[in-house]
Structure formats: structure tokens, C-alpha cells
MIPA-479358 format. One record per atom (N, C-alpha, C): residue in three letters; atom name; z, y, x. Coordinates in steps of 0.02 Angstrom, whole numbers, plus 50000, padded with zeros to 5 digits. Layout:
# residues N
+--------+-------+-------+-------+-------+
: residu : atome :    pz :    py :    px :
+--------+-------+-------+-------+-------+
:    ala :    CA :     Z :     Y :     X :
...
+--------+-------+-------+-------+-------+
//
This chain:
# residues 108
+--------+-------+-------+-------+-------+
: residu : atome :    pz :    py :    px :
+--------+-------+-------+-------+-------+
:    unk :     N : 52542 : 55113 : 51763 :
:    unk :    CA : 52603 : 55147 : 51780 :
:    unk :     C : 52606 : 55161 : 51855 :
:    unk :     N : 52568 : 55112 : 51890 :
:    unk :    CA : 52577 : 55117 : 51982 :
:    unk :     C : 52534 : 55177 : 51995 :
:    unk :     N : 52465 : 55195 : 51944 :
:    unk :    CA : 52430 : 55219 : 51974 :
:    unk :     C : 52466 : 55301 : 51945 :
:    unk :     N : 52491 : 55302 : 51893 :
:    unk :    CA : 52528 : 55354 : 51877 :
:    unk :     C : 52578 : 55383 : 51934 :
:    unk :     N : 52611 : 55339 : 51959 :
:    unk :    CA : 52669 : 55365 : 52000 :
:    unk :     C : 52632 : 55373 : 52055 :
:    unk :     N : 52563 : 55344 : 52096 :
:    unk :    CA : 52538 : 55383 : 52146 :
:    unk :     C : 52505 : 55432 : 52149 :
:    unk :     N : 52490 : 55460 : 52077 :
:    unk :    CA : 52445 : 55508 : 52077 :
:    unk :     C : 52488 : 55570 : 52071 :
:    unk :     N : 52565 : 55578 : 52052 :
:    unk :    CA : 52630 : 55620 : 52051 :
:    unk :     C : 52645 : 55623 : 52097 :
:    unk :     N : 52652 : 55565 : 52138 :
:    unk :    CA : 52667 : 55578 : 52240 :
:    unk :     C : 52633 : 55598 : 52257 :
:    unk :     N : 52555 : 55592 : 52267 :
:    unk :    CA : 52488 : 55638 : 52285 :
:    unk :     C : 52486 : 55722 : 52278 :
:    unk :     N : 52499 : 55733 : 52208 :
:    unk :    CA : 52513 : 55797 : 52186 :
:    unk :     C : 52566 : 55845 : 52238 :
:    unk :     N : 52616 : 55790 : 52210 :
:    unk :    CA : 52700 : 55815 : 52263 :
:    unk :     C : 52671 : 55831 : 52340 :
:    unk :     N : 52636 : 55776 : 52341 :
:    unk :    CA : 52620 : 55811 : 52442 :
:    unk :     C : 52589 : 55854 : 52430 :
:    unk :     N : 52526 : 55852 : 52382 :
:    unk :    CA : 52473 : 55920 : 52417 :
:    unk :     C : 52531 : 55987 : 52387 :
:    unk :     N : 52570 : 55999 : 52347 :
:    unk :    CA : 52572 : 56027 : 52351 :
:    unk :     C : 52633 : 56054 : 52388 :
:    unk :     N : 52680 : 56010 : 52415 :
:    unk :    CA : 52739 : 56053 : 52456 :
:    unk :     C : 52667 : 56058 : 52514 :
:    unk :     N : 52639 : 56011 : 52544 :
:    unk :    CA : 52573 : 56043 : 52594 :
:    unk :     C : 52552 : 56120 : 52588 :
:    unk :     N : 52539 : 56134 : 52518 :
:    unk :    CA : 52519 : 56202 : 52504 :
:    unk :     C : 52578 : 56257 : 52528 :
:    unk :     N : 52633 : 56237 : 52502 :
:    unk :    CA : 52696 : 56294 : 52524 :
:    unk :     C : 52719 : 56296 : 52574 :
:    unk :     N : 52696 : 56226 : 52608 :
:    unk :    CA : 52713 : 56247 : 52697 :
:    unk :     C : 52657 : 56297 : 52724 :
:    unk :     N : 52615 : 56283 : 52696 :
:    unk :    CA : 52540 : 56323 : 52730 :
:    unk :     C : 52563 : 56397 : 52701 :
:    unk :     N : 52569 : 56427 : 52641 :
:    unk :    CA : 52595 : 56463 : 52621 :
:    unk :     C : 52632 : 56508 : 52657 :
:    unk :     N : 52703 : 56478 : 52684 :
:    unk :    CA : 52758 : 56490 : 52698 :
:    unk :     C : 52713 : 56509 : 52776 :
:    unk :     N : 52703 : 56480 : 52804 :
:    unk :    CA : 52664 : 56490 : 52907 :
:    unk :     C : 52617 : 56563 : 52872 :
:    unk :     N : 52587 : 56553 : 52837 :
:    unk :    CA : 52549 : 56601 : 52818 :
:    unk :     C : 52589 : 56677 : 52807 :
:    unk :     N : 52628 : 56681 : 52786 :
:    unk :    CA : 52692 : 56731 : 52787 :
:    unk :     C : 52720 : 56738 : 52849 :
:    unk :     N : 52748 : 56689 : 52877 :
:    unk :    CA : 52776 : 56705 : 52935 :
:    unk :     C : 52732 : 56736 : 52973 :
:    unk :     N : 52670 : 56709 : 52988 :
:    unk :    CA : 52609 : 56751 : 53045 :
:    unk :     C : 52611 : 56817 : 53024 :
:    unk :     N : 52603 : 56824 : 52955 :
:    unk :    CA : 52596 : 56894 : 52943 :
:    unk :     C : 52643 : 56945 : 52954 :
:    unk :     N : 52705 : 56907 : 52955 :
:    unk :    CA : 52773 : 56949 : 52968 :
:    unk :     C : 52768 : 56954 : 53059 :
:    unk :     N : 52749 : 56912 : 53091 :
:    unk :    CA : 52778 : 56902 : 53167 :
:    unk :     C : 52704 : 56967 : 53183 :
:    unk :     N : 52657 : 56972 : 53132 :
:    unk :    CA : 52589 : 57004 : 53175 :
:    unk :     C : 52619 : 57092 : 53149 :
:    unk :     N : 52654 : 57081 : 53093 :
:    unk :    CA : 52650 : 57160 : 53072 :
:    unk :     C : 52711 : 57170 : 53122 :
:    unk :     N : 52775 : 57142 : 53157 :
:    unk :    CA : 52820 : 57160 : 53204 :
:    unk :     C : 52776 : 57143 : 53262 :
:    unk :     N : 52746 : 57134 : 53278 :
:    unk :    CA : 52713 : 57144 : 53353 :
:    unk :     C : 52672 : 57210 : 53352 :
:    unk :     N : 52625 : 57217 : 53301 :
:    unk :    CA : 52586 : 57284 : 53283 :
:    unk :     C : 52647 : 57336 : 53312 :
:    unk :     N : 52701 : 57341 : 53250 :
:    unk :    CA : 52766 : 57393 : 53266 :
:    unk :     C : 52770 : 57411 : 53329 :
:    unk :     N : 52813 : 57343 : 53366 :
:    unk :    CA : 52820 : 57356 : 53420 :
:    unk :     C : 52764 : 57372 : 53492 :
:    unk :     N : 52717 : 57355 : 53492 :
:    unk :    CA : 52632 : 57392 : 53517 :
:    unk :     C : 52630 : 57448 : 53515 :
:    unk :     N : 52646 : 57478 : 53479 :
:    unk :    CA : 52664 : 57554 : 53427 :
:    unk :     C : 52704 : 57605 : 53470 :
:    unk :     N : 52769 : 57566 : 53447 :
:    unk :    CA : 52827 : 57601 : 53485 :
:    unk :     C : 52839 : 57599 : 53569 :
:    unk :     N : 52807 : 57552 : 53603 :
:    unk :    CA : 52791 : 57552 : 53678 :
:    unk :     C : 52749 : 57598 : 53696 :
:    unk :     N : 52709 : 57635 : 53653 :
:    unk :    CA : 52652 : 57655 : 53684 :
:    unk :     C : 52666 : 57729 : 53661 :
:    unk :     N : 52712 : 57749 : 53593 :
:    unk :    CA : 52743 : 57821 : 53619 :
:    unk :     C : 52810 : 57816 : 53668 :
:    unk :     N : 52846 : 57742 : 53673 :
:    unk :    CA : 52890 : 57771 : 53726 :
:    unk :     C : 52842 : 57770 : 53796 :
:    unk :     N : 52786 : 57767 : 53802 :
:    unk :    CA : 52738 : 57765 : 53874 :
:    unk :     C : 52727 : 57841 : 53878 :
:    unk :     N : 52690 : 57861 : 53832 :
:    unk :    CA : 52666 : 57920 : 53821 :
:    unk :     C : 52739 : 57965 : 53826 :
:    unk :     N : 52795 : 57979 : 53808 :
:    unk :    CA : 52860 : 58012 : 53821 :
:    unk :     C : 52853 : 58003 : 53892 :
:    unk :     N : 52873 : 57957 : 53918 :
:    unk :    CA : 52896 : 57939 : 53998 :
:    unk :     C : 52847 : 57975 : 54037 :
:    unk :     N : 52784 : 57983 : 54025 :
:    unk :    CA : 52735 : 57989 : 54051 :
:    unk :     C : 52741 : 58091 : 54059 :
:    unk :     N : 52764 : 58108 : 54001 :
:    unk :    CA : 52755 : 58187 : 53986 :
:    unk :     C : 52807 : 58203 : 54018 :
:    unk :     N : 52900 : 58152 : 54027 :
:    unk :    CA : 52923 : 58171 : 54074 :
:    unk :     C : 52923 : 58172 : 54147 :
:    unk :     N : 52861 : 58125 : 54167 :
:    unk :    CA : 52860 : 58129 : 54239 :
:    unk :     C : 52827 : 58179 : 54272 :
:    unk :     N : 52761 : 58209 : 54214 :
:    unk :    CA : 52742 : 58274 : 54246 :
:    unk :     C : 52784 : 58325 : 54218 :
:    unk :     N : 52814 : 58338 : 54190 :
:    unk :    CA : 52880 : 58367 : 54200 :
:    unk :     C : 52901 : 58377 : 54279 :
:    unk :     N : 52950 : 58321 : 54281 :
:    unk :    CA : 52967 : 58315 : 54350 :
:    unk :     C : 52929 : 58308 : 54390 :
:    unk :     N : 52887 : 58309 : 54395 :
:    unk :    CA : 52836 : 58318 : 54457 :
:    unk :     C : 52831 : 58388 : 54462 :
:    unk :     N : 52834 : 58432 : 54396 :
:    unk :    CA : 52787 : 58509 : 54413 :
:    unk :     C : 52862 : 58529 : 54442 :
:    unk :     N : 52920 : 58519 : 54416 :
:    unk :    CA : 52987 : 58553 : 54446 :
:    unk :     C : 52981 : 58526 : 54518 :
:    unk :     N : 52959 : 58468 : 54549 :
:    unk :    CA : 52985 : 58454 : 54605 :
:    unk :     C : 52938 : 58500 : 54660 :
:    unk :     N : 52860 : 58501 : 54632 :
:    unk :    CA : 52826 : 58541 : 54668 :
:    unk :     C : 52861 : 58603 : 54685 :
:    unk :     N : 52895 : 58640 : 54617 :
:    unk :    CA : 52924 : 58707 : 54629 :
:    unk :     C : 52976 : 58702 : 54672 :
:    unk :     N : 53034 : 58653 : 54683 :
:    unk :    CA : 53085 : 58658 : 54718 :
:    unk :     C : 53057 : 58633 : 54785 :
:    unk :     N : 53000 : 58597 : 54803 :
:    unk :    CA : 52962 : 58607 : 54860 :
:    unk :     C : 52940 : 58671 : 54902 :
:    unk :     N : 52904 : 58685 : 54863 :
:    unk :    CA : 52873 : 58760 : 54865 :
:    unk :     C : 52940 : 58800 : 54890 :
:    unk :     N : 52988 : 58814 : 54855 :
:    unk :    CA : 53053 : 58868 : 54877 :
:    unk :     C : 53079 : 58814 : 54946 :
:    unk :     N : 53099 : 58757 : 54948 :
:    unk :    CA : 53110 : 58732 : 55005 :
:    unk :     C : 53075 : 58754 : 55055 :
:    unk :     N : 52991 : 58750 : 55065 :
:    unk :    CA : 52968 : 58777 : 55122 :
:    unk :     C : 52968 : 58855 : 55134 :
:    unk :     N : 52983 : 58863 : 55072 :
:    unk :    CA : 53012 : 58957 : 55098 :
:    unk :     C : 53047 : 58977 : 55144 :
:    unk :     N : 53098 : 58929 : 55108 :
:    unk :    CA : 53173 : 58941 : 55147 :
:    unk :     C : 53154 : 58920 : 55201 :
:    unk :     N : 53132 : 58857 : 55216 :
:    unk :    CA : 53136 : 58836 : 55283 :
:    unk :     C : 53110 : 58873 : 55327 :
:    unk :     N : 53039 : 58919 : 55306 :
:    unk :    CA : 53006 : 58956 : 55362 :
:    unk :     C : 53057 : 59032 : 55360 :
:    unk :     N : 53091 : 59039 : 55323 :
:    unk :    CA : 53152 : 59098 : 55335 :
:    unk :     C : 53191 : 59095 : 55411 :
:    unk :     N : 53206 : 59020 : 55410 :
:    unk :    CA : 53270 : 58997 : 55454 :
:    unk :     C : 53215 : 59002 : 55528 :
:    unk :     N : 53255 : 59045 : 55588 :
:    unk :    CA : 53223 : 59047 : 55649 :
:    unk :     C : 53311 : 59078 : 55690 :
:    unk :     N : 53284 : 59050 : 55756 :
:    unk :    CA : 53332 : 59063 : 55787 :
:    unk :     C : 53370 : 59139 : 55789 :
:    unk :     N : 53330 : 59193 : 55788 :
:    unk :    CA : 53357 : 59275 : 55768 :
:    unk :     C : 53374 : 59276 : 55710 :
:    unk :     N : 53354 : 59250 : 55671 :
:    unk :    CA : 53378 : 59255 : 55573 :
:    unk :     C : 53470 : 59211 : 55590 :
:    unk :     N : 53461 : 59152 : 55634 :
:    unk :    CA : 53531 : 59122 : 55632 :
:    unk :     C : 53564 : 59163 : 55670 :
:    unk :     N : 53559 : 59192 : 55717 :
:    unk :    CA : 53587 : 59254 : 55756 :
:    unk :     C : 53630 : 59305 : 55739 :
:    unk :     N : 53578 : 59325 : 55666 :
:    unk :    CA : 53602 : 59385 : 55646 :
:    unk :     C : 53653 : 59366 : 55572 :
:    unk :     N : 53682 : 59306 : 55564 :
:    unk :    CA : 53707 : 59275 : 55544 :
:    unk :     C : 53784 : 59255 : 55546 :
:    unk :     N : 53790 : 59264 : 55611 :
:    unk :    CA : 53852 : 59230 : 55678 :
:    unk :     C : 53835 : 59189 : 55695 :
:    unk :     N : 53769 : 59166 : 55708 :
:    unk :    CA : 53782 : 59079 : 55751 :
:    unk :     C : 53776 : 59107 : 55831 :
:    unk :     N : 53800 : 59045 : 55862 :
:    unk :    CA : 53787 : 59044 : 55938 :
:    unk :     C : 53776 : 59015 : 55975 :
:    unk :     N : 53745 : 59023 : 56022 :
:    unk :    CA : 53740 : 58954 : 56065 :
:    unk :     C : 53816 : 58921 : 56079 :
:    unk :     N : 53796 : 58865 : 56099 :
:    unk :    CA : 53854 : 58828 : 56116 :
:    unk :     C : 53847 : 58833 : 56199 :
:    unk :     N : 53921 : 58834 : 56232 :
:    unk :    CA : 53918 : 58847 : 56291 :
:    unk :     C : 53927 : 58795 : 56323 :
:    unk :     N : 53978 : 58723 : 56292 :
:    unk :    CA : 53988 : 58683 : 56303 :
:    unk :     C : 53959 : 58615 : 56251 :
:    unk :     N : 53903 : 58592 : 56230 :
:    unk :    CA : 53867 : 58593 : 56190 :
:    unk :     C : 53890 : 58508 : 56208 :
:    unk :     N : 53914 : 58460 : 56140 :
:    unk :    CA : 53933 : 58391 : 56146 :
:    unk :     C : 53900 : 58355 : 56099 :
:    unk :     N : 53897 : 58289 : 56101 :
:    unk :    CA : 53857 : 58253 : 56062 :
:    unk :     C : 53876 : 58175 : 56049 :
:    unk :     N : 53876 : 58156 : 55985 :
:    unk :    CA : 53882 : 58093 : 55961 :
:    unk :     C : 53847 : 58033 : 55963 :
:    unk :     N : 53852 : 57994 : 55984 :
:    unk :    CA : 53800 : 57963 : 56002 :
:    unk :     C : 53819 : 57865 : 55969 :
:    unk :     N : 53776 : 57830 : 55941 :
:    unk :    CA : 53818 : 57764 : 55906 :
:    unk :     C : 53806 : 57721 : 55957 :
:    unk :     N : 53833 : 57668 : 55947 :
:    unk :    CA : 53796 : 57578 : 55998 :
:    unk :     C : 53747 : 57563 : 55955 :
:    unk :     N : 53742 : 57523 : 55998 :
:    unk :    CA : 53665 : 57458 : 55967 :
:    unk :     C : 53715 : 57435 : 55879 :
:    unk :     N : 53776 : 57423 : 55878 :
:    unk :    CA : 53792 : 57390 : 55835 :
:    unk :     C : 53811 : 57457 : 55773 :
:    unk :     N : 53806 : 57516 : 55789 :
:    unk :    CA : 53810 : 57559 : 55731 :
:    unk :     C : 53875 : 57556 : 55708 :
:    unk :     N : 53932 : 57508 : 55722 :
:    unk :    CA : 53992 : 57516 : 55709 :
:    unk :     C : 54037 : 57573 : 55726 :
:    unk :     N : 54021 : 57588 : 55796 :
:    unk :    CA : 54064 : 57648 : 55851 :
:    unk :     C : 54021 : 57686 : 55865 :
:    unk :     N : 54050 : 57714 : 55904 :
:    unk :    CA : 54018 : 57783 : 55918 :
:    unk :     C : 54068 : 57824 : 55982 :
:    unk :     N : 54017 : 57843 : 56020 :
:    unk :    CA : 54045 : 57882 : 56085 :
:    unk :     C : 54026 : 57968 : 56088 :
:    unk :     N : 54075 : 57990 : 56125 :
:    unk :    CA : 54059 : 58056 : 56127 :
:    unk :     C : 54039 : 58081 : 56196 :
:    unk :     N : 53980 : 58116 : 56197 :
:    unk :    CA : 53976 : 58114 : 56270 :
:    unk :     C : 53935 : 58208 : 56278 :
:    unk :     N : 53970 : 58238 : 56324 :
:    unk :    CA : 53980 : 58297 : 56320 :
:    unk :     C : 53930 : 58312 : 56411 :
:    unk :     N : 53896 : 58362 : 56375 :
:    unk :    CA : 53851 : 58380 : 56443 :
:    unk :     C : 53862 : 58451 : 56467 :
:    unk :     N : 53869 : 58460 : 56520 :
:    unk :    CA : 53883 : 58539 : 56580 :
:    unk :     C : 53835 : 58561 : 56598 :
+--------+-------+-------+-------+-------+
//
């Protein structure tokens, strides 16, 4: 009868043993197929990010490009013919060391 009831406890372990092993065995497979997923989905949101930066890169070149247009437009006769003018009494702002204030100091 003793050897009966250890050979039913024997059984009982190996086999909840088996359904824990079982059970890890499932879980890996679940934690590996959501890591796969997510591997997945990082690497088209890389590839997106990526198509929008040359995106923005080719626009920034262009709004470069028209920036130095403009800029070589701007010359002192182009502002001239504009209304600008010299200044006759020509003043200037100037800060302290501490960037808090600021003085005005006007040259003749």
C-alpha cells in the first residue's frame, strides 16, 4: 500500500513537472512571437521616419536654395529703391556683462 501511494505521488510530480514545462513552453512562445511583432513594427516605424526626413531634408534644401536668392537680391541700391535711408543720426543698443539692462548710446 506504501509503495502504491509513492508511486501516485511520483506520477503527481512528474506530471504537474510536465505542465509547468508545458505552460514556460507557451509562454516563450507567446513572449518570442510579441517580440518578433514588435521587431516588425519598429523597423517600419524606422523606415517611415526615415522617408520623412528626406522629405524634409529635400524641402529644406529648397527653402535654402530660395533663401540664398533672396539674400543675394538684397544690396544697398535694391534697399534704396525701396525707401530705405541712411540714418543721419544712427543709435545703438548695447547690453552689460549681466544681459539684464541695456544702454543706449547714440554716435555724431
Amino acid at each position: 500500500m506504501k509503495v502504491l501511494k509513492q508511486t501516485i505521488q511520483d506520477q503527481q510530480r512528474i506530471q504537474y513537472a510536465f505542465w509547468v514545462l508545458v505552460g514556460l513552453i507557451v509562454f516563450c512562445i507567446i513572449a518570442y512571437v510579441l517580440m518578433i511583432n514588435k521587431t516588425v513594427f519598429n523597423i517600419v516605424r524606422r523606415q517611415t521616419a526615415e522617408s520623412q526626413i528626406t522629405k524634409v531634408n529635400s524641402d529644406l534644401s529648397e527653402l535654402e536654395a530660395e533663401h540664398v536668392a533672396l539674400v543675394s537680391k538684397i544690396t544697398p541700391e535694391y534697399a534704396l529703391e525701396l525707401g530705405f535711408t541712411e540714418p543721419l543720426n544712427p543709435q545703438y543698443l548695447s547690453f552689460k556683462d549681466g544681459g539684464d539692462s541695456f544702454s543706449l548710446n547714440t554716435t555724431h
